[in-house]
C-alpha positions as a printed NumPy array, in Angstrom:
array([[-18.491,  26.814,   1.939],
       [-19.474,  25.342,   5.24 ],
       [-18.687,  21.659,   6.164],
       [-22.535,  20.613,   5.514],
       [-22.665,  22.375,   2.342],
       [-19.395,  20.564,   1.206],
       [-20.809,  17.251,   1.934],
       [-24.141,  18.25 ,   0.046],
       [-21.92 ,  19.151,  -2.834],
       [-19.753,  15.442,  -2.388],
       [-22.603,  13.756,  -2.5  ],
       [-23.875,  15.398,  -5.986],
       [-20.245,  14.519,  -7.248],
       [-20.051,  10.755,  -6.318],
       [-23.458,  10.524,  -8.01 ],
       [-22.687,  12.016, -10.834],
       [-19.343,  10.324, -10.727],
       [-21.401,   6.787, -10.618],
       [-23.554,   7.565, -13.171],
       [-21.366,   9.434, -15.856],
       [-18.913,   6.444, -18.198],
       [-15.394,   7.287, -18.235],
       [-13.304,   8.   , -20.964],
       [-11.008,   4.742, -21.179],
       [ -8.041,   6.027, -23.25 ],
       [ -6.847,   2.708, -25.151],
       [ -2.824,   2.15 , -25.094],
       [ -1.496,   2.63 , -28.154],
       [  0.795,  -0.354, -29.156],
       [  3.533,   1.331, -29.003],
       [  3.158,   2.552, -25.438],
       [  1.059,  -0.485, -23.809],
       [  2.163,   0.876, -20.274],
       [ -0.788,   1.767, -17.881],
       [ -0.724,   2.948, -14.123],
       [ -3.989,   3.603, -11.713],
       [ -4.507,   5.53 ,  -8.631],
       [ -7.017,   5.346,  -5.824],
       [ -8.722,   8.771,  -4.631],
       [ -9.865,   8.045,  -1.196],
       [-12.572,  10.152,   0.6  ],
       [-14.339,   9.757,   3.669],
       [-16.79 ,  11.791,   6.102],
       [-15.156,  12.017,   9.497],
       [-18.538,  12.211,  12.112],
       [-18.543,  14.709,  14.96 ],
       [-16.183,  14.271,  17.637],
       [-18.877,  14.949,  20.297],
       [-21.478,  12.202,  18.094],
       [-21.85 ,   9.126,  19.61 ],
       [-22.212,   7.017,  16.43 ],
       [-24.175,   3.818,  17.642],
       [-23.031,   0.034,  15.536],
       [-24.934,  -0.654,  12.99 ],
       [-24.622,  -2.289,   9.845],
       [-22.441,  -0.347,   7.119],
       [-24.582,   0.917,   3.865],
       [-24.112,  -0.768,   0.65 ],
       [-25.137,   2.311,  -1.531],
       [-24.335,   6.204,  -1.755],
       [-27.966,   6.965,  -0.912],
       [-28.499,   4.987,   1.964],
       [-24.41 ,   6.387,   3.083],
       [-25.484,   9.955,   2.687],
       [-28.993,   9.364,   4.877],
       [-26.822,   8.646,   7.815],
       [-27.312,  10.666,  10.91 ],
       [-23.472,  11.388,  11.431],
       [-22.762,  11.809,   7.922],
       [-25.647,  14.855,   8.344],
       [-24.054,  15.975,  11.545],
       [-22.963,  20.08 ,  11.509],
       [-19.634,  19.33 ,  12.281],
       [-19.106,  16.694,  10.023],
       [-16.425,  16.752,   7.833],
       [-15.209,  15.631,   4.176],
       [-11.746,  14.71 ,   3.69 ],
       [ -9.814,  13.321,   0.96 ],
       [ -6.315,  11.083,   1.374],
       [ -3.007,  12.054,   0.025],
       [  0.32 ,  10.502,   0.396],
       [  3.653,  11.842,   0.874],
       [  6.412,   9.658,  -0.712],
       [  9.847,   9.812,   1.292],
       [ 11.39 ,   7.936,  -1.809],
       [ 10.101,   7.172,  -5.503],
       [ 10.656,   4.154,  -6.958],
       [ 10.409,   4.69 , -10.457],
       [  9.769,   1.291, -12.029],
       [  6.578,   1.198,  -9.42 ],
       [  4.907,   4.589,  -9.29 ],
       [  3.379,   7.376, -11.548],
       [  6.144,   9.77 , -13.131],
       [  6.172,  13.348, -11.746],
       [  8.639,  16.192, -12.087],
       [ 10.899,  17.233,  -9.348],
       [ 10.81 ,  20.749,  -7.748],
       [ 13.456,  22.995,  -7.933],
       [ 12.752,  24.124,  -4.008],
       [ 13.714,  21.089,  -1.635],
       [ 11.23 ,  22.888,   0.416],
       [  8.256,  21.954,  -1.55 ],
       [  7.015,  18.456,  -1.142],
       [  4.951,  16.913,  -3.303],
       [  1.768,  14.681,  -2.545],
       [  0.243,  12.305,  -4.445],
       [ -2.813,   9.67 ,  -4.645],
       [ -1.739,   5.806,  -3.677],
       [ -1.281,   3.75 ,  -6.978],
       [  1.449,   2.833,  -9.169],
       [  1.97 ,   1.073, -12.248],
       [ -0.067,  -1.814, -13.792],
       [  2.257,  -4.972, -13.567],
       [  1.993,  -8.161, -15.303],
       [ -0.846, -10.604, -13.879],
       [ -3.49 ,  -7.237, -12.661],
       [ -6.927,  -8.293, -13.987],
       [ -6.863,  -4.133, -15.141],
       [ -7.013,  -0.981, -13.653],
       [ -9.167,  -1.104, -11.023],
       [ -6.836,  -4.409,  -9.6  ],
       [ -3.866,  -2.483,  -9.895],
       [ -5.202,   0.557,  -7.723],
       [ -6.316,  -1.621,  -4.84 ],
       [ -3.179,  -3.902,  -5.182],
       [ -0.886,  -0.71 ,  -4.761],
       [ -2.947,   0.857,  -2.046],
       [ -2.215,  -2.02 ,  -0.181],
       [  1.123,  -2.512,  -1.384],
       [  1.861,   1.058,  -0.047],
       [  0.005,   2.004,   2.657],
       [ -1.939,  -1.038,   4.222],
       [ -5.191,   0.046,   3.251],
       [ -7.519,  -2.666,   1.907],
       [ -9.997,  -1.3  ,  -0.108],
       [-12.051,  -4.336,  -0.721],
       [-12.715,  -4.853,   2.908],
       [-16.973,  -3.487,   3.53 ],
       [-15.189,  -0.376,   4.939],
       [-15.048,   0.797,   1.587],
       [-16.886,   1.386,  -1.428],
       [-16.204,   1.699,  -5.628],
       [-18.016,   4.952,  -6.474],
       [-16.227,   4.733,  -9.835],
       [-13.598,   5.854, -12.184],
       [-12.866,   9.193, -13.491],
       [-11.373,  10.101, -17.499],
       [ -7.961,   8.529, -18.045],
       [ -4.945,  10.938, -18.594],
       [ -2.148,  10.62 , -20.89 ],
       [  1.556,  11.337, -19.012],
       [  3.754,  12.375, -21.14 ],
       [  7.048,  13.476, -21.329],
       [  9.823,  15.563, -23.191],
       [  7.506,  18.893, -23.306],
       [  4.148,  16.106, -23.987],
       [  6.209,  14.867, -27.398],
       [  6.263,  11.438, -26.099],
       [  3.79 ,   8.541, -24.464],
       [  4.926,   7.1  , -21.051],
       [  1.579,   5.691, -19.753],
       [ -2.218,   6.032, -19.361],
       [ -3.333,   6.997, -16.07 ],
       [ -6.501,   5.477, -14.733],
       [ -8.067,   6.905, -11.321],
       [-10.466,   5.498,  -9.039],
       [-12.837,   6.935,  -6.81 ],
       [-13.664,   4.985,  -2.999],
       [-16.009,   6.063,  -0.596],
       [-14.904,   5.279,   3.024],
       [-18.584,   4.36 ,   4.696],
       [-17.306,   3.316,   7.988],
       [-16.96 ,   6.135,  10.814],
       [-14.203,   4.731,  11.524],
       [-10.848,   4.175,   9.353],
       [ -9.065,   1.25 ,   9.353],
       [ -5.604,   1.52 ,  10.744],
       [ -3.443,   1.877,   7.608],
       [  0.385,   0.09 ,   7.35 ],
       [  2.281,   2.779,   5.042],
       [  5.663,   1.972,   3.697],
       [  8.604,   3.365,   5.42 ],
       [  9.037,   7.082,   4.896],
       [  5.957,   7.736,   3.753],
       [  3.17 ,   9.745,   5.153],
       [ -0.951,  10.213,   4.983],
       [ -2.227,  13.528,   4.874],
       [ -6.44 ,  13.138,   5.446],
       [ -6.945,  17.   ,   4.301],
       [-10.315,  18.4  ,   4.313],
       [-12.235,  19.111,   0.814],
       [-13.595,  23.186,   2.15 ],
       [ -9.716,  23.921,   2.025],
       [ -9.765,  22.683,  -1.676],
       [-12.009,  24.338,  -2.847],
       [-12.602,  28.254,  -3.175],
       [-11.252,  30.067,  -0.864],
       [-11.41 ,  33.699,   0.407],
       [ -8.714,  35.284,  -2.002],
       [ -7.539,  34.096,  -5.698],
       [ -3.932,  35.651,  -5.147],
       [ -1.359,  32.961,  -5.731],
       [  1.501,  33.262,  -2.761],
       [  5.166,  33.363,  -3.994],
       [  7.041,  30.709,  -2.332],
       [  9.121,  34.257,  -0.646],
       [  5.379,  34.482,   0.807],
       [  4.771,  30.82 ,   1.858],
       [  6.168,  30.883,   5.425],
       [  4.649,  34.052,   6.552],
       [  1.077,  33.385,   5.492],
       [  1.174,  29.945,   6.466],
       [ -0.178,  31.178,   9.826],
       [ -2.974,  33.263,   8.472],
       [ -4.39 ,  30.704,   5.504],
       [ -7.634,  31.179,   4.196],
       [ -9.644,  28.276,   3.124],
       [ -7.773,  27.437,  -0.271],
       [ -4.421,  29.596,  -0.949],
       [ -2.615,  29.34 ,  -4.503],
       [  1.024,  28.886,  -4.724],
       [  3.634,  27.933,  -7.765],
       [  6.216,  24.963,  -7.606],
       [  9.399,  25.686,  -9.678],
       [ 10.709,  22.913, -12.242],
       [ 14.276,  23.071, -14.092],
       [ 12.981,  23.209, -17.564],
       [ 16.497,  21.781, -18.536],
       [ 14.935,  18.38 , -16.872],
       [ 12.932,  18.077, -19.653],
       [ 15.075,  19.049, -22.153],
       [ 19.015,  17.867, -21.394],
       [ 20.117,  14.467, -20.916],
       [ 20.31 ,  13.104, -17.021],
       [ 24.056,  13.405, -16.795],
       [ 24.757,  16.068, -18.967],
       [ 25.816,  18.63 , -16.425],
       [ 26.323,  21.196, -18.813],
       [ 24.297,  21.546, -21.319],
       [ 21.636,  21.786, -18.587],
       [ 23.433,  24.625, -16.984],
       [ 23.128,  26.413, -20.654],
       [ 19.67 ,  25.373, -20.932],
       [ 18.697,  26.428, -17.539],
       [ 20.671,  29.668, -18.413],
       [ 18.661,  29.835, -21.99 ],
       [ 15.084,  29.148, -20.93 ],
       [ 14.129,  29.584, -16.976],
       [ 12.383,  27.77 , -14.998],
       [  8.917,  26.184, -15.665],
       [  5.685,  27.797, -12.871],
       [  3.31 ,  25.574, -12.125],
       [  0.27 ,  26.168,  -9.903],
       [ -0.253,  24.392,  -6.617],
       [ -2.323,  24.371,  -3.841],
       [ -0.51 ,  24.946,  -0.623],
       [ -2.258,  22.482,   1.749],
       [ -2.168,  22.994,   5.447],
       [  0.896,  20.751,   7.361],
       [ -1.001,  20.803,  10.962],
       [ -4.203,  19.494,   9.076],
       [ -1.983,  16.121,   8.229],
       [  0.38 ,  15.684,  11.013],
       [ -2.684,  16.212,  14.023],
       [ -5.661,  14.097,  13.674],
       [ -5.125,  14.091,   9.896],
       [ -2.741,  11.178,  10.216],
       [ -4.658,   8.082,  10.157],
       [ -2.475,   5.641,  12.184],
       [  0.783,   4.118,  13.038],
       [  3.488,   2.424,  10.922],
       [  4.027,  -1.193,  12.249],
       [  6.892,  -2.371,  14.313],
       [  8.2  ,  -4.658,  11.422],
       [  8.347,  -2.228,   9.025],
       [  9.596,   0.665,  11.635],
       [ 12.626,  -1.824,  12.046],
       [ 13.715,  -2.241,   8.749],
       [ 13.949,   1.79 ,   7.866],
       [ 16.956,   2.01 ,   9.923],
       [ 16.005,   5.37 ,  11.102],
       [ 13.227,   5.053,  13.753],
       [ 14.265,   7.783,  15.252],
       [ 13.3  ,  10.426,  12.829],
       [  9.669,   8.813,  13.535],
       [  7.597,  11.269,  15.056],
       [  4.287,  10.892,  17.38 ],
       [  1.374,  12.536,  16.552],
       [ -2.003,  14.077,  18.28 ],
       [ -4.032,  11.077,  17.362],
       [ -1.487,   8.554,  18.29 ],
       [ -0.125,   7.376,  14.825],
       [  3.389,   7.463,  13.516],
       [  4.599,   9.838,  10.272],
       [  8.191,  10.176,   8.959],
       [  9.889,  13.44 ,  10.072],
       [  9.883,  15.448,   6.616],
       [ 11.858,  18.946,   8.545],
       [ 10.077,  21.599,  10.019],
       [ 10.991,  23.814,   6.465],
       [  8.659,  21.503,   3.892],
       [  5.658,  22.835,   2.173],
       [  3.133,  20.261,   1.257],
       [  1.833,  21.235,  -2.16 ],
       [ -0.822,  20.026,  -4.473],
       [  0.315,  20.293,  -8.166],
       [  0.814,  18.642, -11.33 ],
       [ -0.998,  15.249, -12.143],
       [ -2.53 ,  14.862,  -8.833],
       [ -3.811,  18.467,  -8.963],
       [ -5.643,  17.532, -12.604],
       [ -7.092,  14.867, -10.91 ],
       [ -8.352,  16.795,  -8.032],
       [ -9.879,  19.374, -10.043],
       [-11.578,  16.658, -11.84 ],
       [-13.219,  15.702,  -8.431],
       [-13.715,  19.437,  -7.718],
       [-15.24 ,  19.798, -10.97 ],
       [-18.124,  17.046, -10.635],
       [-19.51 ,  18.768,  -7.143],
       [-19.564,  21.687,  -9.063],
       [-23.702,  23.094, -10.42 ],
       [-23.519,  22.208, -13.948],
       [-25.207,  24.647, -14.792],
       [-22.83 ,  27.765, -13.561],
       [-19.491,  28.984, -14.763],
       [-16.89 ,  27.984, -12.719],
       [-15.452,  31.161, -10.544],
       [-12.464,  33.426, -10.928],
       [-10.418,  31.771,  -8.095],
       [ -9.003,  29.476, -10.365],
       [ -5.096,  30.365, -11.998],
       [ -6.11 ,  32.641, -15.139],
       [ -4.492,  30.921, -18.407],
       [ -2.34 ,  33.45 , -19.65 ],
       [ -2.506,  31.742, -23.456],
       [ -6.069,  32.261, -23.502],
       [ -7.395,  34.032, -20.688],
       [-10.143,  31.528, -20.548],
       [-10.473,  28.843, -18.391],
       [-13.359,  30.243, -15.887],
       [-16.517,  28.594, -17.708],
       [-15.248,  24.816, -18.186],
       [-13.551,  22.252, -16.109],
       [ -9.996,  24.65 , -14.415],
       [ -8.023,  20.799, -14.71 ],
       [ -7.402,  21.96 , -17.947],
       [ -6.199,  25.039, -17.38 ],
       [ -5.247,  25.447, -13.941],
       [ -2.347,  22.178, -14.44 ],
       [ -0.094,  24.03 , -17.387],
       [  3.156,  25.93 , -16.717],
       [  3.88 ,  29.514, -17.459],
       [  7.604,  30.207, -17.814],
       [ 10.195,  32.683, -15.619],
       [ 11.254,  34.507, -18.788],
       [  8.407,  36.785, -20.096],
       [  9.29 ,  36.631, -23.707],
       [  8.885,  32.487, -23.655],
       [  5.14 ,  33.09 , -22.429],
       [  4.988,  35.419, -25.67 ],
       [  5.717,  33.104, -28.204],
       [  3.656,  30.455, -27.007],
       [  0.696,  32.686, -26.815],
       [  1.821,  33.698, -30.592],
       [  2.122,  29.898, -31.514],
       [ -0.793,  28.651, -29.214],
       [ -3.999,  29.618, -31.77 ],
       [ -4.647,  25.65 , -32.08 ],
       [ -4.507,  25.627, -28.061],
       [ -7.128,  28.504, -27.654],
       [ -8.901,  26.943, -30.393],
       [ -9.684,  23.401, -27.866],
       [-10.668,  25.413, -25.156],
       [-13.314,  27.247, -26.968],
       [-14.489,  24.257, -28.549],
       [-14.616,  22.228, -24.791],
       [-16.153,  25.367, -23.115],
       [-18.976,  25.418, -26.414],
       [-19.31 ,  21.993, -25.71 ],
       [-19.949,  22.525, -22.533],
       [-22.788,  25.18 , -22.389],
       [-24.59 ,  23.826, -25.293],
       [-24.934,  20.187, -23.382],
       [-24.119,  20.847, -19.868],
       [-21.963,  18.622, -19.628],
       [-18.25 ,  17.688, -22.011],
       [-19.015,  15.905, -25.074],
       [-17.626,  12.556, -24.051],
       [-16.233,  11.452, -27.574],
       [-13.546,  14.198, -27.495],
       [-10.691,  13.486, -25.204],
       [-10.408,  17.247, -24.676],
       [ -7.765,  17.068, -21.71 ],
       [ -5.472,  15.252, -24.022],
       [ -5.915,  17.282, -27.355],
       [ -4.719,  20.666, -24.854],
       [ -1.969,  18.985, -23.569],
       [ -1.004,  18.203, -26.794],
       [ -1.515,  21.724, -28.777],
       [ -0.415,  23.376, -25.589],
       [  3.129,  21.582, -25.303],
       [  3.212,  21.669, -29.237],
       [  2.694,  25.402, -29.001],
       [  5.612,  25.485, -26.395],
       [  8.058,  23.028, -28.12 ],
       [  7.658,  26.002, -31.151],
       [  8.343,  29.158, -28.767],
       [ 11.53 ,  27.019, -27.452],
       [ 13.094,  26.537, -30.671],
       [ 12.159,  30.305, -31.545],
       [ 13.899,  31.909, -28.083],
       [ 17.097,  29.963, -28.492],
       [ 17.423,  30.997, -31.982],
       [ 16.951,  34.563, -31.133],
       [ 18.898,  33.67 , -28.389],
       [ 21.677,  32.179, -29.886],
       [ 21.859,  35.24 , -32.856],
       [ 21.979,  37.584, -29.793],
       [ 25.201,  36.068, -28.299],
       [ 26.675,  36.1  , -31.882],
       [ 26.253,  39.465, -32.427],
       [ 27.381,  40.463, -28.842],
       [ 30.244,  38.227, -29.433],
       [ 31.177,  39.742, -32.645],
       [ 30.844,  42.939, -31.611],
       [ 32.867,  42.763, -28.508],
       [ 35.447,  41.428, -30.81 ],
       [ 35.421,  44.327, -32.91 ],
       [ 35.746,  45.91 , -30.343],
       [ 38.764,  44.975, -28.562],
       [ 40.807,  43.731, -32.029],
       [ 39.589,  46.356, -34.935],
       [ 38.647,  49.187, -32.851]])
């Protein structure tokens, strides 16, 4: 899709974005924790433009009539972080990769703390509590808010939070010189490379270095997670060993994003002096093309799109997409269903598969309530043209999909476990009564 296209397309989205109600998830009160995130885009003009002052627009229409924001070679890009640390008691919950190679990029937000006037506060409060971004300055604009997510954890058995993202509009040609924390970096990566691309093939991470030179528009990749991390306590060194023995590793799909796309002109600006001096390393600081200042994350890391922030992405990706057409084949095929090409691919494109083939056969066996939500979202769907909004569809899946998993578990390491008795019971017949 060509840049102008793309923009065409973001400016259908935001509209329909503005126009469609969210769907608030209320916090149980057993779980009152909440978190919000801020999904920044903006519409970098022509290099070659001379884009004269004038006053900045107040409204998507008047934004999108602009003669730079028309230009050819103007181009949408959204804003992702790269955390060099997580503080847990601040930001969103996310699994760790079993690859140090892979890092992991996220939206700026965090948790809801006591005092934020709701959602919406919290996002701008941590935007500017992490990267020095104020989004209430005329720079910006609220297009609005897309469906809350649950995050869950222990295989989706248990609450942590309700996730609430935000969508802002940079209208400004211009961005704002940001103040990001101390080992942390902004990747501005373009929307064409996030959306479909040339080839559908997912590349294996033994793939990832070789193609990196050769990338088409959007490439598919996996990120590995220790499925013992969801199932063993922290400091139980053993029993995840067994586990990790047991069960595999968890696959889940990611979008390898393009490093010289975030540390050229994709980094939007330097990391002040104070904060420089209190990281105690300002020597791993590195300059870039455009001037600004990232942290030195080693010449061997793969930025990767996955997880939560993925699901979110693909729910942006999903409202510049016709409503009227199925969504196309370049999205990971769901290997419980083998649906997942006609409705929204958040759904389906965000949920593991497992290294050991006979885990992904039980929980197709045990996943008939899983298949069953997808067919009733994707009938939902074509019959309205839109999702019914009175179903919280994301949330039932995760729910009969991690349900249908939690079942397969128990059923491999009983098999499991029968298979070492018999081995071990025959090897001691072996060598005692033989």
């Amino acid at each position: 899709m060509s840049d102008v296209g793309v923009i065409a397309s973001l400016s259908r989205a935001l509209h329909r974005i503005r126009t469609t109600p969210p769907r608030i998830i209320a916090s149980p009160a057993t779980q009152p924790r909440r978190a919000a995130v801020a999904i920044i885009i903006r519409v970098t003009p022509n290099p070659a433009y001379r884009v004269s002052p004038a006053q900045l627009p107040t409204s998507l229409p008047e934004f999108f009539l602009l003669d730079w924001v028309n230009d050819p070679a103007a181009q949408a890009e959204i804003l992702f972080l790269r955390r060099g640390c997580t503080d847990n008691e601040r930001t969103v919950a996310q699994n760790k990769p079993r690859n140090a190679d892979d890092a992991h990029v996220a939206f700026p937000g965090g948790r809801t703390e006591e005092g934020d006037e709701g959602g919406l506060y919290t996002a701008m409060r941590q935007t500017w509590e992490e990267i020095g971004i104020d989004l209430a300055e005329k720079d910006f604009m609220l297009v609005g808010q897309l469906d809350d997510r649950e995050i869950t954890t222990s295989l989706g058995k248990r609450l942590l939070m309700i996730l609430s993202p935000f969508v802002f509009l940079q209208v400004s040609p211009q961005t704002p010189s940001p103040d990001p924390n101390p080992g942390t970096q902004l990747h501005w990566i373009p929307l064409s490379s996030l959306l479909a691309s040339t080839s559908s093939s997912k590349i294996s991470a033994a793939h990832d270095k070789a193609q990196q030179s050769k990338r088409p528009s959007r490439q598919w990749s996996t990120v590995s997670v220790d499925i013992s991390s969801r199932l063993a306590p922290r400091h139980s060194t053993v029993f995840k060993l067994v586990m990790r023995t047991l069960l595999g590793s968890m696959e889940f799909n990611a979008i390898l994003l393009d490093p010289s796309s975030s540390f050229g002109d994709g980094v939007v600006g330097p990391i002040s002096d104070e904060k420089r001096a209190h990281s105690g390393d300002s020597e791993k600081a590195v300059a870039t093309s455009a001037g600004g200042w990232v942290r030195s994350g080693g010449s061997g890391e793969k930025l990767k799109l996955w997880g939560l922030s993925l699901g979110m992405t693909l729910d942006l990706i999903a409202y510049m997409h016709p409503p009227s057409q199925p969504f196309g084949m370049d999205y990971p095929r769901d290997e419980v269903t083998g649906l997942g090409t006609s409705i929204a691919p958040s759904m389906t494109s965000v949920f593991p598969r497992f290294s050991y083939p006979d885990v992904n056969f039980w929980i197709w066996v045990f996943g008939k309530r899983y298949r069953d939500v997808l067919r009733g979202w994707e009938a939902s769907a074509r019959a309205g043209g839109a999702n019914d909004r009175r179903i919280n569809w994301v949330g039932t899946a995760v729910n009969q999909f991690y349900a249908a998993v939690r079942k397969a578990l128990v059923v491999v390491l009983v098999l499991r476990s029968i298979g070492l008795l018999i081995g071990f019971s025959v090897g001691t017949w072996w060598v005692f009564f033989r």
